[in-house]
C-alpha positions in Angstrom: -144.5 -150.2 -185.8 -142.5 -150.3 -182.5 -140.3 -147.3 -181.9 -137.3 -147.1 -179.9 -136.2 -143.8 -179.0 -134.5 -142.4 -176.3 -135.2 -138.3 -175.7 -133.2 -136.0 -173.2 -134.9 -132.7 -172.1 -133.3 -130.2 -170.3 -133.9 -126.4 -169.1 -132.4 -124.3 -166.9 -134.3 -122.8 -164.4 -132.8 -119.1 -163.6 -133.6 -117.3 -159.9 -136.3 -115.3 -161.4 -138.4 -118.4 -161.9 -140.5 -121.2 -160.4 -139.1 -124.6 -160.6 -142.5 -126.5 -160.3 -143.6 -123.5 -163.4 -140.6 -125.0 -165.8 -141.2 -128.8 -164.8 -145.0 -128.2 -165.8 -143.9 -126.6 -169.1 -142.3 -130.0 -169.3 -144.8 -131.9 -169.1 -147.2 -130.5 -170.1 -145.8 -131.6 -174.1 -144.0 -134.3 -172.8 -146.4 -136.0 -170.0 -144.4 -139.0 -169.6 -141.4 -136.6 -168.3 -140.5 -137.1 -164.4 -138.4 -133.5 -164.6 -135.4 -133.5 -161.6 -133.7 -130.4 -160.8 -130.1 -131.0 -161.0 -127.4 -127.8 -161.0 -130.1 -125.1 -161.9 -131.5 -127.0 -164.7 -134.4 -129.9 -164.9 -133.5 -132.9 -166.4 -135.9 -135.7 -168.0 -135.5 -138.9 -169.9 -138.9 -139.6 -172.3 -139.6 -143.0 -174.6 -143.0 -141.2 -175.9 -143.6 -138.6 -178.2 -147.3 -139.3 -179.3 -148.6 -136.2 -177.0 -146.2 -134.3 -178.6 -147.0 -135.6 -181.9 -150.5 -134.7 -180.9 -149.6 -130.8 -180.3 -148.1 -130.5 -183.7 -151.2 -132.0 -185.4 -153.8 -130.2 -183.3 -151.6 -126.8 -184.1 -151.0 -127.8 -187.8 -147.3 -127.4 -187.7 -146.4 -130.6 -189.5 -144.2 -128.8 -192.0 -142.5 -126.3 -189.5 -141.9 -129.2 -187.0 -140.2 -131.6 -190.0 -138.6 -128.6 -191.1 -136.8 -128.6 -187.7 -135.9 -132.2 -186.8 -134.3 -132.6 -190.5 -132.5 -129.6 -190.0 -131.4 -130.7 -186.7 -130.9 -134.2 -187.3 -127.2 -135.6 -187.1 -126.6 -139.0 -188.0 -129.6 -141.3 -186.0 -130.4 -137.9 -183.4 -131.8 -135.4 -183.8 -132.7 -131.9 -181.7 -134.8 -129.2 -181.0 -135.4 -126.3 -178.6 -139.0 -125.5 -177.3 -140.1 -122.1 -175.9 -140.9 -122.2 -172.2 -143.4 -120.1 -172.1 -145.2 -121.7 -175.0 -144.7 -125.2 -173.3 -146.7 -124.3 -170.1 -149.3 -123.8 -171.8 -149.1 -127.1 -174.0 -148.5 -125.2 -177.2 -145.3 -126.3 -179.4 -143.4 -123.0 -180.2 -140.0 -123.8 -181.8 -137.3 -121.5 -181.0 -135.7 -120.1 -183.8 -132.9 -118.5 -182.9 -132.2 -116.7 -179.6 -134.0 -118.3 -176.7 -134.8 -115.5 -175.0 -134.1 -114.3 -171.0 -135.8 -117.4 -170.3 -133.9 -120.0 -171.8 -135.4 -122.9 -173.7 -136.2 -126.5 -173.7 -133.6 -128.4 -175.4 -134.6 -131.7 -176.5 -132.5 -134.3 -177.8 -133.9 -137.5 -179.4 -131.5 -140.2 -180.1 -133.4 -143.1 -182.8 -132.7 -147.1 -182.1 -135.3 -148.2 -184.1 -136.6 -147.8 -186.9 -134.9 -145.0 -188.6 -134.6 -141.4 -187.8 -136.6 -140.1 -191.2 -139.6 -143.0 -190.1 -139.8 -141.9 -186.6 -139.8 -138.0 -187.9 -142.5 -139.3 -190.4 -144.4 -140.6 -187.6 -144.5 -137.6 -185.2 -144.4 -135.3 -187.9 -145.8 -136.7 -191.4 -145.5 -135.3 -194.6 -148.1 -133.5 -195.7 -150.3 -132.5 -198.8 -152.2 -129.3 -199.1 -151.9 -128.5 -195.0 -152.7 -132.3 -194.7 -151.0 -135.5 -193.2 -150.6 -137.9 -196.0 -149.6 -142.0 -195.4 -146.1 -142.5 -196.4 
């Protein structure tokens, strides 16, 4: 299966921190991310998620991470926010409600093809007993 996605990530970057510190929390879950610092924020455009896909899998968060994006999700988009911190260190750490001082990561997925529930099912599948299961 082919996916067409389109995923906007932004943070702001606040005078008490490094710019090149937030772009690497970037990409360090989203590789493919070319972060630009526009108006105290970064700003990157990203067509691949299987790193990040990989982070949820590796830190068996399947359920938390679905949880999330359905939760989120508004009509073929979805979004989520990602703690910075967390992020540098290539660790997927959903915030849940307040961001913090630091801000967040906001990342904004918008689903061409196929659907928003098969995409979800492919970066996050359901699973069975802690384990992915085919769908």
């Amino acid at each position: 299966m082919i996916y067409s996605i389109d995923a906007e990530i932004t943070a702001p970057v606040y005078d008490t921190e490094v710019t090149d510190r937030v772009a690497d929390a970037i990409t360090a879950v989203f590789p493919a991310a070319e972060p630009d610092l526009e108006h105290g924020e970064l700003r990157a455009s990203v067509h691949d998620f299987e790193h990040f896909s990989e982070c949820l899998h590796r830190q068996e968060i399947l359920d938390t991470a679905r949880g999330v994006f359905f939760d989120e999700r508004r009509g073929d988009s979805f979004s989520f926010q990602l703690k910075k911190q967390a992020a540098f260190e290539d660790v997927v750490n959903f915030v849940a409600d307040d961001p913090g001082e630091l801000g967040a990561i906001t990342v904004r997925v918008h689903v061409e093809e196929p659907s928003v529930e098969e995409f979800i099912d492919h970066v996050a599948p359901p699973t069975e007993g802690g384990q992915p299961v085919d769908t």
